[in-house]
C-alpha positions in Angstrom: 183.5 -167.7 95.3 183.8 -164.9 92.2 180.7 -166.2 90.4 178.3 -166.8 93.2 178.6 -163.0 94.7 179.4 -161.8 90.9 175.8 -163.2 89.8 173.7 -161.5 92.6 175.3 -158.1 92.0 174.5 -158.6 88.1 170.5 -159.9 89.3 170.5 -157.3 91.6 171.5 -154.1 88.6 168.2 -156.1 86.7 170.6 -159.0 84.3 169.2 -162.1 83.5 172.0 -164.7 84.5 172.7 -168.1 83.6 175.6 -170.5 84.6 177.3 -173.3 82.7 177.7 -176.2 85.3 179.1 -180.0 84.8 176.4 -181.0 87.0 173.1 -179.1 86.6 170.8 -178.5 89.6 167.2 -178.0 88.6 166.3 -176.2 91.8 169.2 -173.5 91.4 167.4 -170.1 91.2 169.6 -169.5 88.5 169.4 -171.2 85.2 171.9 -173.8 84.4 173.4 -175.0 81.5 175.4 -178.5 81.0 178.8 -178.5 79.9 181.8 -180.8 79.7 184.9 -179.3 78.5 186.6 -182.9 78.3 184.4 -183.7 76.0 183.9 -180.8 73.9 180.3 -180.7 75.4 177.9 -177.3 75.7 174.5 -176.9 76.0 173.7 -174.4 72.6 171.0 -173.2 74.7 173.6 -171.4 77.0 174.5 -169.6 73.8 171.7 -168.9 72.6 170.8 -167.4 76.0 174.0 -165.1 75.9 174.9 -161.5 74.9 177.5 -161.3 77.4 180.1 -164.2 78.8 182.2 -164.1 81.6 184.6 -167.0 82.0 186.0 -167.7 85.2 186.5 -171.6 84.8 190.3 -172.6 86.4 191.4 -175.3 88.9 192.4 -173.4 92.1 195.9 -172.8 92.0 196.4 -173.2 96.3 194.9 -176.6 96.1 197.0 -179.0 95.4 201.4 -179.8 95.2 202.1 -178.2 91.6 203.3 -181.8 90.3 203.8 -182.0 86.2 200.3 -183.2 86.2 198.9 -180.3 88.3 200.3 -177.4 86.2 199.1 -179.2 83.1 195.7 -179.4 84.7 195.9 -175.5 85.7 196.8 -174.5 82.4 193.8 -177.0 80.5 191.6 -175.7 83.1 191.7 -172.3 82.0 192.9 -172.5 78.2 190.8 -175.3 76.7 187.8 -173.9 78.7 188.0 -171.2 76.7 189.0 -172.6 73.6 185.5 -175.0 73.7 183.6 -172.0 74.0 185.1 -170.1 71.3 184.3 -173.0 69.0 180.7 -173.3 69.8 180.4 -169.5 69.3 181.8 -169.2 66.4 180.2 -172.7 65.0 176.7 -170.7 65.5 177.7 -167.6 64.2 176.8 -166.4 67.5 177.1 -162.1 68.2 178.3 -161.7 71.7 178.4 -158.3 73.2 181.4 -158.9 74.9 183.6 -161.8 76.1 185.2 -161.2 79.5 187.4 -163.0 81.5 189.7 -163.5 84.1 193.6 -163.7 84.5 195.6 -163.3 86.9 198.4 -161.1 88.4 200.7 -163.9 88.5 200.7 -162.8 84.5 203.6 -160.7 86.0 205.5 -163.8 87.5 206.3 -164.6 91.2 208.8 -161.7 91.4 210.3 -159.1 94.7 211.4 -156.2 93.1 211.0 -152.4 93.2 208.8 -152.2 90.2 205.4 -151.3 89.6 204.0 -153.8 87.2 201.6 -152.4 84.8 199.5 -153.6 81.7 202.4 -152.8 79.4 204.8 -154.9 80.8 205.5 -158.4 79.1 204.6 -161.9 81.1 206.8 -163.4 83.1 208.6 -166.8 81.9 208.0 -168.8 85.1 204.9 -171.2 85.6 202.4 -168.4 86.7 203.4 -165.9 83.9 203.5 -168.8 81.6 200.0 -169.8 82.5 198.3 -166.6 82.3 199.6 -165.9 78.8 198.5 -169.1 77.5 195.0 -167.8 79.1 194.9 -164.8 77.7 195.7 -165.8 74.6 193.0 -168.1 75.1 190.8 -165.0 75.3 191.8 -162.8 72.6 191.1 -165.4 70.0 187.5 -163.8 70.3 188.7 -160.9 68.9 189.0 -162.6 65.4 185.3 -162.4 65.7 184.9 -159.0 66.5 184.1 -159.2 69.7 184.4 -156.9 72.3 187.1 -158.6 74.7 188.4 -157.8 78.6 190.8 -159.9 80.7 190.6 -159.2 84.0 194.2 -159.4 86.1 193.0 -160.3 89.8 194.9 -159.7 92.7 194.5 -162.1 95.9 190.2 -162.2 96.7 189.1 -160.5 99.9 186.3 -162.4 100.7 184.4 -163.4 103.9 183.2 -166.3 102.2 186.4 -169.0 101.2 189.4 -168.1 99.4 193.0 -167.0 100.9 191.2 -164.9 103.6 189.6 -167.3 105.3 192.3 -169.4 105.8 194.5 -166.8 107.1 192.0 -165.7 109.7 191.5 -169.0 111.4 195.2 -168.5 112.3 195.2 -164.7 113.6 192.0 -165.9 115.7 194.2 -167.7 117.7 197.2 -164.7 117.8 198.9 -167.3 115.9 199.7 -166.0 112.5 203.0 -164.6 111.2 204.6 -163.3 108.3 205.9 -165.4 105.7 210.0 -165.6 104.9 211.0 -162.1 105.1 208.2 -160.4 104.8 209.1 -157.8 102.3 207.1 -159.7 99.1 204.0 -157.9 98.5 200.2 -159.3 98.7 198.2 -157.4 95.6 194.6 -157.9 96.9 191.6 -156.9 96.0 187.8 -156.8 97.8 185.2 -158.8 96.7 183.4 -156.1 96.2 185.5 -154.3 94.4 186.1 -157.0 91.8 182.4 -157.7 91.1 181.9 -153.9 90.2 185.1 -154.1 87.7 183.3 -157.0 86.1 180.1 -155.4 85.8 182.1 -152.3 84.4 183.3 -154.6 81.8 180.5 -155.4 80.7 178.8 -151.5 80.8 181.6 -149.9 79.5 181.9 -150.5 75.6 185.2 -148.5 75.9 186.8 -151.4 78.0 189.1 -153.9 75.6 192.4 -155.4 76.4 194.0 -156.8 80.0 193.4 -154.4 83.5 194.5 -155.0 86.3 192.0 -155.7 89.6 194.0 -154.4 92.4 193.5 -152.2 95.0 195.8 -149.2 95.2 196.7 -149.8 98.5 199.9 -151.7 98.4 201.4 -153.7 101.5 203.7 -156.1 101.7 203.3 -159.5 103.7 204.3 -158.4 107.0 202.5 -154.7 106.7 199.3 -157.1 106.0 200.0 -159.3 108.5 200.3 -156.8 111.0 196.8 -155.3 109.7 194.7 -158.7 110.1 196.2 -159.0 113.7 195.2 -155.5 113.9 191.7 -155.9 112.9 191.6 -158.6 115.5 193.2 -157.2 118.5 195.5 -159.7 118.6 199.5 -159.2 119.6 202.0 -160.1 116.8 204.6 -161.7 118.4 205.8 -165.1 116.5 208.4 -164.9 114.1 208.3 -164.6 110.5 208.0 -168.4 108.5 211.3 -169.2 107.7 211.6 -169.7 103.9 213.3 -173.2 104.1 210.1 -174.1 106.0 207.9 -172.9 103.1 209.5 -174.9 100.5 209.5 -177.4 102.6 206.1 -178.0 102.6 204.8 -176.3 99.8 207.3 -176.8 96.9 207.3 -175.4 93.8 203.7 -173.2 95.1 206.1 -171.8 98.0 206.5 -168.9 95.4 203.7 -167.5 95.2 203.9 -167.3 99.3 207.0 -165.7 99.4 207.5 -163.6 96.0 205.3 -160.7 95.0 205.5 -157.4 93.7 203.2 -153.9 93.5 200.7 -154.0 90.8 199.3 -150.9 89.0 195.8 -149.5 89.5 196.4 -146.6 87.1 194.3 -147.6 84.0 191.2 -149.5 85.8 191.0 -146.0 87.4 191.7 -143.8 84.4 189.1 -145.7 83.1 186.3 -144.1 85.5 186.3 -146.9 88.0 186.1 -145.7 91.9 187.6 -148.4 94.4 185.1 -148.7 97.2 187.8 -150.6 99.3 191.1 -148.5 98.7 192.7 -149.1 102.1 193.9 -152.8 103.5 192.5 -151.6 107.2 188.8 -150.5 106.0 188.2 -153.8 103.3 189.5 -156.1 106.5 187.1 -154.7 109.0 184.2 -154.8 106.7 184.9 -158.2 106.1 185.7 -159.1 109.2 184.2 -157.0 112.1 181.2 -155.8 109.7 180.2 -159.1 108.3 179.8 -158.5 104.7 180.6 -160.9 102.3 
């Protein structure tokens, strides 16, 4: 969802854009290079082709049960992605620009508390914290080759197209959406939009190094967005909140990331000149969803 609206705001600012693909489509309008990361595979072309990289591989995190095998397959996903191209770029000496990629805010754990996470602050030991540490970790290694490098902490997508969003408005169509547990965890989130341009900032901005977060400064908690989407809608909120026990229930160990969730910083992406189009949970939800933008 990322990379397809990430690469026509790049074409559109005049970049040349390529993707790495297990299966290659030779009538894509953008070029596409094989890879296999079980198998150690990459086309050198795509290297050759790059002075930038952004890696966004990962397995989807909302898609499955988180069974042992699952969480392996997040982390691997993400870690030995990473890892593969590292080799290959160092194995042909190869001068990248910059290396950019993305993280998560889970990096701060699946947490309620009165806190303000920023960049500082130290990853969480849970499964989510755990993951995105091993990820950007993953990341940084590029830094032993004097490369330029930029994780990217993203908040929950806005996005018209898939992702969290979409499944949350098939529900408040209907009137039928609540919040989740209590209600008090907060939803970090971020527009599309928004994201894309902090990507593209990335890459401009030879200033940006190290981990920021992408997160609109607009923070709600579950039931404040809940009440917003109906909003946008015109639709009543009358059910009650999810019960917890009912979350776990079906979701299991992934019922955390539903019913924990803490304010996130925006501080540093803006110190560093960047000017959130989206600031405000009611204005990104009605051009997503009233406007029809992405």
């Amino acid at each position: 969802m990322i990379g397809r609206t990430l690469c026509k705001r790049l074409q559109q600012k005049g970049y040349d854009v390529a993707i790495l693909s297990r299966n290659v489509n030779k009538q894509s309008e953008i070029p596409t290079y094989h890879w296999n990361p079980e198998k150690g595979e990459i086309d050198l072309k795509a290297i050759e082709y790059a002075d930038y990289i952004i890696h966004l591989a990962g397995e989807n995190i909302g898609d499955k049960r988180w069974t042992a095998k699952r969480m392996q397959e997040i982390i691997d996903s993400r870690v030995k992605t990473a890892e593969l191209i590292y080799t290959k770029i160092k194995e042909q000496n190869k001068r990248l620009k910059a290396f950019v990629s993305a993280s998560a805010v889970g990096y701060y754990g699946t947490v309620t508390s009165n806190k303000v996470f920023t960049e500082t602050d130290p990853s969480s030991d849970d499964f989510l914290g755990d993951t995105c540490k091993k990820w950007e970790q993953s990341a940084n290694e590029f830094r032993k080759l004097d490369i330029r490098t930029v994780t990217i902490r993203t908040a929950v997508v806005l996005s018209k197209r898939g992702g969290a969003l979409s499944r949350m408005t098939n529900l408040a169509k209907l009137g039928i959406y609540s919040a989740l547990g209590n209600g008090k965890q907060y939803i970090p989130w971020i527009h599309i939009e928004d994201l894309c341009n902090i990507y593209i900032k990335a890459i401009e901005d030879d200033l940006m190094e190290g981990a920021y977060n992408a997160v609109a400064p607009d923070h709600k908690t579950n039931k404040e967005f809940t009440r917003t989407l109906a909003k946008v809608f015109g639709k009543p909120l009358w059910l009650p909140n999810v019960p917890a026990f009912i979350m776990r229930l079906f979701f299991s160990k992934m019922a955390g990331i539903l019913l924990k969730g803490s304010r996130v910083s925006s501080e540093k992406i803006q110190n560093a000149g960047f000017n959130f189009q989206f600031r405000e949970l009611n204005v990104a939800l009605s051009d997503l969803l009233i406007n029809k933008s992405l």
